[in-house]
N, C-alpha and C positions, 0 to 999 in steps of 0.2 A: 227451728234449729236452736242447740242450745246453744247460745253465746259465750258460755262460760272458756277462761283461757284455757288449754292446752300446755300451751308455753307461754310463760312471763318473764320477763328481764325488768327489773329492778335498779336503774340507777349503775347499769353494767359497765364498767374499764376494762381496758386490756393494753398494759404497756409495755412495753417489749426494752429491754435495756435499764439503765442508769444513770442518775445524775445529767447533763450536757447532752449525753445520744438517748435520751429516752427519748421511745416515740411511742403517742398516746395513738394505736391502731384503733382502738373502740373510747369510746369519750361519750360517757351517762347516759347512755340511751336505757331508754323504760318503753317498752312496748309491750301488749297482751297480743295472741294469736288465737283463737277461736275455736272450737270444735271445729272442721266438716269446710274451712275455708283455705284457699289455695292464695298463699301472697307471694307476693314478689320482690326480691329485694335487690337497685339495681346502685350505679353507680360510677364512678371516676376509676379507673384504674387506680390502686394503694388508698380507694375509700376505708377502706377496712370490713367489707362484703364479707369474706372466707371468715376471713377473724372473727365478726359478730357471728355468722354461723357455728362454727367451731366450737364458740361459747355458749348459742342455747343449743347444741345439742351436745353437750358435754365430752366434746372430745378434747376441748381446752378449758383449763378453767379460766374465769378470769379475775384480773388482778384485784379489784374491788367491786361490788354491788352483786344483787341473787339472781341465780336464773332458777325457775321451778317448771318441771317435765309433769303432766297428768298429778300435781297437784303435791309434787318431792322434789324438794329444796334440794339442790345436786352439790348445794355447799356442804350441808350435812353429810355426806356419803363419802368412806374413804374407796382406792382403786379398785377394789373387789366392788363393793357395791355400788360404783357408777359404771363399771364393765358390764354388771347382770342386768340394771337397769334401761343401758343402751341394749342391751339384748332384747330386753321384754319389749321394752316402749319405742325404739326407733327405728326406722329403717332407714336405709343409705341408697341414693343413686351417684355415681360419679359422672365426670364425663366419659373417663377410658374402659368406662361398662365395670371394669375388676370382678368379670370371671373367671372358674378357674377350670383352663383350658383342659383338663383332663378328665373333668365330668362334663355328662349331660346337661340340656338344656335344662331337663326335670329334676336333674340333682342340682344344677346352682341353684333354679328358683325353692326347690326346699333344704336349701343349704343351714339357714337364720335357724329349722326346727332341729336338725339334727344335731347341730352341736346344743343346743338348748335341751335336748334328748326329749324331744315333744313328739308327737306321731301327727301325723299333717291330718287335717279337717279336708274327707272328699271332697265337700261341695264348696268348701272355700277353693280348694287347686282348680278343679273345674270350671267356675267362677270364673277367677284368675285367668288360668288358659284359653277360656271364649273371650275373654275382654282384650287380652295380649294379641289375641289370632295366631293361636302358634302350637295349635290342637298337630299339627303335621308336621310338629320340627322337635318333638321332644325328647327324641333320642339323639339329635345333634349334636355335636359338642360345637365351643362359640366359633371355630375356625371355619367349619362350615357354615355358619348362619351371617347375614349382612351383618353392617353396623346398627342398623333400626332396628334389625333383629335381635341383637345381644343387647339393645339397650330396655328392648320390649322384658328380655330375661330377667337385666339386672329389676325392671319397674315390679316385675311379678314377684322375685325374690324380695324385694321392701317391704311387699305387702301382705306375702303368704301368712306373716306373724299377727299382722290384724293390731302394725304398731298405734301409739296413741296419732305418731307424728312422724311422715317423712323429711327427710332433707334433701333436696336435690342440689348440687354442684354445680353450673353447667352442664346439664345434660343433654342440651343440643349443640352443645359446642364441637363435636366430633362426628356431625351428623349434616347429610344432606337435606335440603330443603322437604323433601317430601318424607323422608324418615323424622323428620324433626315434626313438621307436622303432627303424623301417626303420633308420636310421644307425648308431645303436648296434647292432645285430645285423649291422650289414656290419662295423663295423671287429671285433666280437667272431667273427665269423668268419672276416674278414684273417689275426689273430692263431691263430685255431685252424688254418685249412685251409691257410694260406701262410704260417704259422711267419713272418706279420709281427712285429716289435715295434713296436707303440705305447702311448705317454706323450700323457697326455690332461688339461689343464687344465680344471676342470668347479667351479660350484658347485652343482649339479642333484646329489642324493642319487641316485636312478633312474640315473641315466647314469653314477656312479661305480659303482652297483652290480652293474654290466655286466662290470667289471675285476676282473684277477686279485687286484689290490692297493691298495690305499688310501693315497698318504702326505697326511699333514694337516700344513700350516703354520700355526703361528703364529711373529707379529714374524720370520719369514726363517731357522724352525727347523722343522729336523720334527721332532714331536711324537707324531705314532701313526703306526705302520704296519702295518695290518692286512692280512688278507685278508675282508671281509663279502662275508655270501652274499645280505642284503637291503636295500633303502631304509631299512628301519628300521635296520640294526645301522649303517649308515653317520649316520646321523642324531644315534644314539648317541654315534659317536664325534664329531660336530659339538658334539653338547650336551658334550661331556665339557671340552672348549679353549674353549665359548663363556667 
């Protein structure tokens, strides 16, 4: 596996406000993320989880230090070119799935090609759709499909583009235990079979302990960074920052 970062943060801030009400949400964190590795990033409620997300995957800048996507400084790039960049190089999972209820299952998950005006790669969708299990649901729109189902949609649409790096949000946060399950074992085998990398926002113990690695914030610091092989050892290091 090549080790090289994916994504790196630099010495990363993110302060919200001025003067008396500044609040330092992200506070100098430097991490690298790996080719082909699935971490996890857990923490306290107002850790600043979403916020350090946001920033390496450039949907917010932040206020001092760099973050670099597949090897571009995202400080250097005005709104047009950190738009086409999240285009090429990221995908997005949410929790509330965000698709869009008037297409198909087959048109959300090639939703990322066609505004990119790309023609979708056969065997990557086929791929994709044996790995989702959802070869019988693709003329669906998401109202007919579960919530496992539409989040299986949104996981396939991430990945149809064959980005450097996914983001997931809480993705089992809107999911029942055995839907949540199925998810975590697709994105843990995105990252094993297609040497995806994904960065995973979770406060669910179980679903961090699906990932290679654990970082925990507290106040917009990371704090541990392990690798746990169980709910429990992940728990552990919950109780250790509570």
């Amino acid at each position: 596996m090549n080790d090289s970062p994916i994504v790196q943060a630099q010495e990363v801030s993110r302060v919200f406000g001025q003067g008396d009400a500044a609040v330092r949400a992200v506070d100098g964190v430097s991490v690298d993320l790996p080719k082909g590795r699935f971490t996890a990033i857990m923490g306290p409620s107002g850790s600043g989880k979403s916020t350090l997300m946001h920033c390496l995957a450039g949907l917010d800048r932040p206020t001092s230090g760099k973050v670099s996507i597949d090897g571009v400084d995202l400080g250097g790039l005005d709104d047009a070119a950190l738009t086409k960049l999240r285009r090429d190089k990221v995908g997005f999972v949410f929790q509330f799935f965000n698709l869009l209820p008037v297409l198909s299952a087959e048109e959300n998950i090639l939703l990322p090609l066609s505004l990119a005006g790309r023609k979708p790669d056969g065997e990557r969708f086929d791929q994709l759709v044996g790995a989702v299990g959802l070869g019988d649901r693709l003329s669906h729109r998401p109202a007919e499909l579960s919530g496992g189902q539409q989040q299986r949609v949104a996981i396939a649409r991430a990945l149809i583009s064959s980005p450097a790096v996914v983001f997931a949000d809480e993705p089992t946060g809107n999911l029942d235990t055995h839907s949540s399950e199925e998810v975590l074992a697709l994105m843990r085998r995105a990252a094993d079979e297609f040497g995806q990398t994904i960065v995973m926002v979770t406060h669910d113990a179980n679903a961090a302990a699906t990932a290679d690695r654990v970082l925990v914030l507290v106040d917009g610091r990371i704090v541990e960074d392990a690798a746990p092989s169980s709910p429990d050892q992940v728990l552990d290091l919950m109780k250790q920052v509570a």
